[in-house]
C-alpha positions in Angstrom: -124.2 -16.4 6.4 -121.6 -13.7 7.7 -121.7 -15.1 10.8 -120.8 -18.8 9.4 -118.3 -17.5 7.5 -116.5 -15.2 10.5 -116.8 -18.5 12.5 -115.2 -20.6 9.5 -112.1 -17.6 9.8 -111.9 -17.9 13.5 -112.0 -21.9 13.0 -109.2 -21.7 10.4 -107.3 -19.4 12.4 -106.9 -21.4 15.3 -106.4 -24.3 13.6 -103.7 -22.6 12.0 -102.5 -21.3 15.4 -102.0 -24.9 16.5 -100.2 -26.0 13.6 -97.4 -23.5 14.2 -97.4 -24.2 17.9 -97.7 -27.8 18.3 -94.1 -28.8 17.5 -92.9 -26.2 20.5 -95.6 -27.9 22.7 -94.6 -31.6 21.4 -90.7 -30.7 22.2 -91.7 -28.7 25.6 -93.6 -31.9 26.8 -90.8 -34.0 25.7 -88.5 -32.5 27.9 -90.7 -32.0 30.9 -91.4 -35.9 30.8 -87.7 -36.3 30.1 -87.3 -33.9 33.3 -89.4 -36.0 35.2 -88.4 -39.0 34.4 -85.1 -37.9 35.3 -85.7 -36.5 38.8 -87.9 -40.3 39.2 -85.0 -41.9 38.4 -82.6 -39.8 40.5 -84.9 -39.8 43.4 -85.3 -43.7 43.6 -81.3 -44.4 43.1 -80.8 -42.0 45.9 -83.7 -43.7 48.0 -81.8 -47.0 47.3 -78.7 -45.5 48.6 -80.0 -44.6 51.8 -81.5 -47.8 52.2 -78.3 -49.0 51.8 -76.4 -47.2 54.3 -79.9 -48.0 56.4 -79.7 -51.8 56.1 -75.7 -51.7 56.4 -76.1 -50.2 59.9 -78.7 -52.2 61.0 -76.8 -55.1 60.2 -73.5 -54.1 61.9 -76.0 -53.3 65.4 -77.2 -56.6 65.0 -73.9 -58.3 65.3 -72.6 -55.6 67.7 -75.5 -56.4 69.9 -76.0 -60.1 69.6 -71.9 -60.3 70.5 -72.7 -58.2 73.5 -75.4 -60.3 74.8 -73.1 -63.5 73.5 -70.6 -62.0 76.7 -73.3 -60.6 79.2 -76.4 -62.3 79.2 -78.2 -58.9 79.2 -82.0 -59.6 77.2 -82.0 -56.2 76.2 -79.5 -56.6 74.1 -81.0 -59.7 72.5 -83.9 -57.2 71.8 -81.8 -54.6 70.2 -80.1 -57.3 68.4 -83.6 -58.3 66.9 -85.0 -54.8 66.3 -81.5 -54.1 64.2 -82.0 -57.1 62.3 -85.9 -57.0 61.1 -84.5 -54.1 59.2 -82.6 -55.8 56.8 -84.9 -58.8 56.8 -87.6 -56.3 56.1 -85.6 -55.2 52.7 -85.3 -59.2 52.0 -89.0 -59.8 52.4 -89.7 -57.0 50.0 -87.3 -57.9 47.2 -88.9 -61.4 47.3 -92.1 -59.7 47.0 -91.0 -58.4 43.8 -89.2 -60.8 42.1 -92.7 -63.1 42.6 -95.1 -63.4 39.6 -97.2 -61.5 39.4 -95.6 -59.1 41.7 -97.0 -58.2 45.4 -96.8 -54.4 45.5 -98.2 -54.7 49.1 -96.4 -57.0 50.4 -93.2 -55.3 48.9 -94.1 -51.8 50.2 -94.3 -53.2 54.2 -91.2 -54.8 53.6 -89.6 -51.7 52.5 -91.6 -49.8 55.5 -89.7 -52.5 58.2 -86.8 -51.8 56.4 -86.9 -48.5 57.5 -87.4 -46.6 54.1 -89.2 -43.5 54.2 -93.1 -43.6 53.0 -92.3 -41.2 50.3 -89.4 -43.0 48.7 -91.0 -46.8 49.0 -93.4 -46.4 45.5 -89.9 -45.1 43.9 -88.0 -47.7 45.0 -90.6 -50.3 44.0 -90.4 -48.8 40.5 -87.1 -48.6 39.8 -87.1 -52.2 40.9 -90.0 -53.7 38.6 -88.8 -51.9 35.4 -85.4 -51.2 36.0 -84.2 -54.7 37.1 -83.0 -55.4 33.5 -80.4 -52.8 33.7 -76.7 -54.2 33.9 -76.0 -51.9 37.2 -79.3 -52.7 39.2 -78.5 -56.2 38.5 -75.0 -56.6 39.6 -76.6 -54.7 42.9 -79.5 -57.0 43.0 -77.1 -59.7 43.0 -74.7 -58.7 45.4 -77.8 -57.8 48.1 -79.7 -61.6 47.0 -76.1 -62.6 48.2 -76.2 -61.8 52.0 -79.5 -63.3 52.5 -77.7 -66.9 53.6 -75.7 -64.6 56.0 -79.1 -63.0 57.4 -80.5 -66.5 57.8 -77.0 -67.6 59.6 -77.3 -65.0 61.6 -80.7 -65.0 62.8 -80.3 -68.8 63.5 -77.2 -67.6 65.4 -79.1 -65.4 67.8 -81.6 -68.2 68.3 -78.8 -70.8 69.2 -76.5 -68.4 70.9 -80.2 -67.4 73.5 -80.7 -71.1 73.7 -77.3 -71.7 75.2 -77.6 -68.7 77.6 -81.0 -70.2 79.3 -79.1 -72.5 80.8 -76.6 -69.4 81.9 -73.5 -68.1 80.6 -71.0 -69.8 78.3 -68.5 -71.1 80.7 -66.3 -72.7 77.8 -64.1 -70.4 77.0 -63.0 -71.7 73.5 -66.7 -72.3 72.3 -66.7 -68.7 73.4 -64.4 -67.5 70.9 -65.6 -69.8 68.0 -69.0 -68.0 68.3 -67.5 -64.7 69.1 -65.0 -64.7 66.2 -68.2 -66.2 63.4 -69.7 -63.3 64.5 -67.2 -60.6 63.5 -66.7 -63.4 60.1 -70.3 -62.5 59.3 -69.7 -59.2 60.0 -67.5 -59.2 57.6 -68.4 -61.0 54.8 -72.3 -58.7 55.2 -69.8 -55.3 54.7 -68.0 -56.9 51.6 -71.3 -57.2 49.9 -72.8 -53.9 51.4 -69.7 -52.3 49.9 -69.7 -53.6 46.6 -73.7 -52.6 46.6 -73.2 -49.3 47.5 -70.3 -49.0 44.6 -72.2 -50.6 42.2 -74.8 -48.1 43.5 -72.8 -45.4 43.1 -71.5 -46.1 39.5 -74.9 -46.5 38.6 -75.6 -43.4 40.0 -73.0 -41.6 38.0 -74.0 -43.2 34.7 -77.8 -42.7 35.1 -76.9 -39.1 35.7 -74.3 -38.7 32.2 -77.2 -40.4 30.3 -80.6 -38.3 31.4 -78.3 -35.1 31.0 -77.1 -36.1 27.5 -80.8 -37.2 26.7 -81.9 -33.3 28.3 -79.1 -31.8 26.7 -79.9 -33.5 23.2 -83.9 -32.8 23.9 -82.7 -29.0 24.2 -80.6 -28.4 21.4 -83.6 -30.5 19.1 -85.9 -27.9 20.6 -83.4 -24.5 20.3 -82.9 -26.3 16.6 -86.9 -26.6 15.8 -87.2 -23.0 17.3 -84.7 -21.9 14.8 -86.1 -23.9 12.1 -90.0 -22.9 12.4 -88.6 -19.6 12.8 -86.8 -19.4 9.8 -89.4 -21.1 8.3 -91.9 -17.6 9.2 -89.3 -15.7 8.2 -89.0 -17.1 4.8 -93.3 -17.3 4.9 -92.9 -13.8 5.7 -90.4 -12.8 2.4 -92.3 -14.5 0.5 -95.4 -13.0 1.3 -93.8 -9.4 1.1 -92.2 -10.3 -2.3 -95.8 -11.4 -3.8 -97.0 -8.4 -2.2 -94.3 -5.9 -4.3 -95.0 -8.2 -7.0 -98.8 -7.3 -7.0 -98.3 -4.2 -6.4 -96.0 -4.0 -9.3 -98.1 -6.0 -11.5 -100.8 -3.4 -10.5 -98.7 -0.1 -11.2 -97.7 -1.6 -14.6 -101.4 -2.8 -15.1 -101.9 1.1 -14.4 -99.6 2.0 -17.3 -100.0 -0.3 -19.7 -102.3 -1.7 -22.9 -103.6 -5.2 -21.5 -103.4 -6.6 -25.0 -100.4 -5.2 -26.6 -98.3 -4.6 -23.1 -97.9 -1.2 -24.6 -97.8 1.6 -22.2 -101.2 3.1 -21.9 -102.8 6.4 -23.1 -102.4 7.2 -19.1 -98.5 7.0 -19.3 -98.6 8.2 -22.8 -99.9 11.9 -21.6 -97.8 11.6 -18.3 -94.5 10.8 -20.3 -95.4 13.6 -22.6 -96.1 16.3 -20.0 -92.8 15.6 -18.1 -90.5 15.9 -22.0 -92.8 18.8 -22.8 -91.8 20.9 -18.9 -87.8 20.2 -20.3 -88.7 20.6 -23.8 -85.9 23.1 -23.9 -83.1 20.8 -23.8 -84.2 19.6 -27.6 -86.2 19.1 -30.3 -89.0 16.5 -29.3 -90.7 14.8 -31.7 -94.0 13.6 -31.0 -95.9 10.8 -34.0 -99.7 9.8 -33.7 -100.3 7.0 -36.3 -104.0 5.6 -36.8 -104.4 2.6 -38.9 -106.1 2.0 -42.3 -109.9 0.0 -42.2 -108.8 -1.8 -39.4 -112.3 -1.9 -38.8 -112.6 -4.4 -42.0 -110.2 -7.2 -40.0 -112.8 -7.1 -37.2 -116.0 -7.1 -39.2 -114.6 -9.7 -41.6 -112.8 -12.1 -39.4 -113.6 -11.0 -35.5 -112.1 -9.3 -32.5 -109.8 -11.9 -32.2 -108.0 -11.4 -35.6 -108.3 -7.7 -34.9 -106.5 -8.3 -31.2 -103.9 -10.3 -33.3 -103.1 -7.4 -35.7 -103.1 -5.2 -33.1 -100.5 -7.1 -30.9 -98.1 -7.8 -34.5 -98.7 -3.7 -35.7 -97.4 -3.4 -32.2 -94.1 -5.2 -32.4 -93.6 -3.5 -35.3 -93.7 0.0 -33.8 -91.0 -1.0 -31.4 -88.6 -2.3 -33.2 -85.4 0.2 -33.8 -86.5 2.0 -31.1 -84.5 4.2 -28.3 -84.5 3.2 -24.9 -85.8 6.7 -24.2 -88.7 6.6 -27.0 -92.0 5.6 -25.7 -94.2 3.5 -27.9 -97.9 3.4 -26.3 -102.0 2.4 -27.8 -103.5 5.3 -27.2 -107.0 3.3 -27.6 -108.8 1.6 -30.2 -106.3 1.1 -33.8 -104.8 4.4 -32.7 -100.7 4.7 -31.2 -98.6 7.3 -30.4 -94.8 7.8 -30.1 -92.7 9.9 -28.0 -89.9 11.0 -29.4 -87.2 13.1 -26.7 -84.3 14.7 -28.0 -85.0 14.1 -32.2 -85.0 16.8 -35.0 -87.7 17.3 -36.8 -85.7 15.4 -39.6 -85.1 12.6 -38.1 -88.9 12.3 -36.5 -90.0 12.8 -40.6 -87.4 9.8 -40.7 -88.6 7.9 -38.5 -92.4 8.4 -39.5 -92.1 6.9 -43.0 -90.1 4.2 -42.2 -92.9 3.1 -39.8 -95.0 3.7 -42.9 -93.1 1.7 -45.1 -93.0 -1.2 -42.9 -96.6 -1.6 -42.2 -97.1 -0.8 -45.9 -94.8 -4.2 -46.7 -96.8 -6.1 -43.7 -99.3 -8.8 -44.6 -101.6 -9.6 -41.5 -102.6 -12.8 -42.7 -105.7 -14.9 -41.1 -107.3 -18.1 -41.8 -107.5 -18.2 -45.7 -107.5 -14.5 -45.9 -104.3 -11.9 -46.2 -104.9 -8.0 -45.4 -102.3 -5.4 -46.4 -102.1 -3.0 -43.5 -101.5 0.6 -44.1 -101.5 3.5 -41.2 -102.2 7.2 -41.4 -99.8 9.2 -39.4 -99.2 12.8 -38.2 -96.1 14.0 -36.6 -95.7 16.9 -34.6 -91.9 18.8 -33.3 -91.9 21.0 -30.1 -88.9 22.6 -29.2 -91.1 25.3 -26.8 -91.6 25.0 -23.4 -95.0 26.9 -23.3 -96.3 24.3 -25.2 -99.1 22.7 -23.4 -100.0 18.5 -23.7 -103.5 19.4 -24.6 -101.8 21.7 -27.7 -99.1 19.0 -28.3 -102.1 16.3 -28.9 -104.2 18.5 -31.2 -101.3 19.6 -33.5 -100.4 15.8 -33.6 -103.7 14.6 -34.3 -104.6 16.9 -36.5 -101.8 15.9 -38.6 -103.1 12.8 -38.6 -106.2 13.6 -39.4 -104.8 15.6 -42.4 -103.2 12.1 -43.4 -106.2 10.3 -43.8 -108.0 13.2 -45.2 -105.2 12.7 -48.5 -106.4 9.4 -48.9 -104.3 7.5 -45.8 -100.9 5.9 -46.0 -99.3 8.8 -45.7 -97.2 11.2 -43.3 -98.2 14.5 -42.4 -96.5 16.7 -40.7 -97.9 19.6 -39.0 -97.2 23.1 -39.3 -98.1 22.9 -42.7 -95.1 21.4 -44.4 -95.1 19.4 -47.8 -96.4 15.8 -47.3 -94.1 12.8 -47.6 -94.0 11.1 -51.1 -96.2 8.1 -51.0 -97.0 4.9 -52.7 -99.8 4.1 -54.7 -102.6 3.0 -53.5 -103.3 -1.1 -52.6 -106.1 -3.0 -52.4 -107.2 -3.4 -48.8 -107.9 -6.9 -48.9 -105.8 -9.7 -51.0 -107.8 -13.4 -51.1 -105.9 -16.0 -51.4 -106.1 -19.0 -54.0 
């Protein structure tokens, strides 16, 4: 059973472990992908770039050379002239490749390869192509390289004718010479008008790409610098909270200590601990100190329950601290008994004091169900203006005042010391019934 029930806390603990950590993980992966989606992108609009400038110069060799061999005949030149322009017929046979449907990686990848793109950058550039083709600035380059593929066709028929017409030897005329000679340098050109505007388009492209995936890393940062400022305020608030429940406990536990559970009274506990510190600075006055015990209380709790006698208890209570000082203590010593704590008071005024907390019970009705009790108390007051006065003497003068009290026949005050009891009323019937 332990054993389940250490496993259950290690379960709920790393459950709980995973909760706090998964949005830092979500955000962290986020902005990896983001990161490497980024660097993808980057890496393929570069790779594009360098095709570029790759096909643009195999183009311009392949007119260079196919003009040289137009003037000397030489079939080496004929051969460079080919070799410079499989390269950007290479790049033509790939980007047919992919516009087809379904798409021919393969096909598009040798392509690429003749062009004379690097292994490593072909799968980018095929990617950027198949996804990305929707984008306004790969279009506008897409349609600006779809544009030079009647000129590669031109020109390739142009070799052909231009090595047909030198089997038979050289061109003697001079004017059909120049015609071919200057529709060379016309293709020539037209191909770096196109090649330029790719590459700017390229280029802007570029530029944008790069604004937007920082924005999107920079936004991705700040949402993960703002949900580690968030969860973190969010443990520091758990952690307040669990501090301030903690005082409170601790608080509820101290006063739990010190006071009556029923009446919220302090306890017999504080009572003796209140009365020990006024009785070490006794000296500075007169303290009066009143035990009062009440009258057949026992009769509310045999007649009508604990829960009438909890009731009477918690009302004799209120009573007790009404008019009081904010230095008096009013505490239930246990049972139907209470005791009052009276710093700095002559022994008139405790006297005082005493039979007005008399009187009032005396004109209190504790009434329950059908029935009404009159509620009387017995009480025994006590003055100590001597420091060598110990608690345990205080209490026993006190209660034995008290005890006197009832002794007289109850609702009464006694003082101790043996002065003259307080006039008292006649006596009442304990119990009233009502009609």
């Amino acid at each position: 059973m332990f054993r389940r029930t250490a496993t259950s806390m290690k379960g709920s603990s790393f459950l709980h472990v995973i909760k706090l950590v998964s949005p830092f993980v979500t955000v962290v992966v986020l902005q990896a992908a983001i990161a490497g989606f980024s660097l993808e992108v980057m890496s393929s609009v570069r790779a594009y770039v360098a095709g570029e400038a790759m096909w643009s110069r195999s183009q311009k060799n392949a007119v260079y050379f196919l003009n040289l061999y137009l003037h000397s005949g030489d079939a080496s030149q004929f051969t460079q002239y080919q070799a410079s322009l499989a390269v950007p017929i290479g790049d033509e046979f790939a980007r047919w490749a992919l516009e087809r449907d379904p798409v021919d990686v393969e096909t598009a990848r040798i392509g690429f390869l003749q062009g004379g793109n690097h292994p490593d950058d072909v799968p980018g550039l095929i990617w950027l192509f198949r996804y990305f083709n929707g984008v306004s600035f790969l279009q506008d380059a897409i349609r600006e390289w779809a544009a030079t593929d009647p000129m590669l066709l031109e020109l390739s028929v142009f070799g052909e004718v231009i090595r047909s017409e030198l089997e038979n030897g050289a061109v003697q005329d001079a004017n059909r010479l120049q015609f071919l000679s200057s529709r060379l340098s016309e293709l020539n050109t037209q191909f770096t008008v196109h090649a330029n505007r790719f590459s700017t388009v390229l280029g802007e492209g570029s530029r944008a790409i790069k604004l937007t995936l920082t924005g999107i890393n920079i936004v991705t940062a700040a949402t993960l610098i703002l949900l580690l400022i968030w969860h973190t305020r969010r443990l520091v608030l758990q952690r307040q909270a669990f501090e301030d429940a903690l005082d409170a406990e601790k608080e509820r536990l101290v006063w739990q200590a010190s006071h009556d559970w029923l009446t919220g009274l302090s306890n017999r506990r504080a009572f003796e601990a209140r009365l020990q510190s006024e009785l070490d600075v006794a000296a500075a006055g007169s303290l009066g100190l009143i035990l009062l015990d009440l009258d057949q209380f026992k009769n509310v709790n045999d007649s009508c329950g604990h829960l009438a006698g909890d009731r009477l208890l918690c009302q004799v209570s209120h009573l007790l601290l009404q008019d009081r000082h904010p230095r008096d203590l009013v505490a239930r010593l246990g049972g139907d008994e209470f005791g009052l704590i009276l710093p700095q008071c002559s022994p008139a005024n405790a006297l005082d004091i005493a039979e007005r907390l008399r009187r009032s019970l005396e004109l209190f009705n504790f009434a329950w169900d059908d029935r009404c009790f009159a509620v009387t108390a017995s009480i025994g007051v006590t003055c100590i203006a001597d420091t060598n006065t110990t608690l345990e003497g205080a209490m026993r003068r006190a209660d034995a005042a008290c005890y006197r009290a009832k002794e007289k026949g109850r609702n009464r005050v006694q003082v101790d010391g043996g002065r003259a009891d307080v006039v008292v009323v006649a006596a009442r019937p304990r119990e009233i019934a009502r009609a």
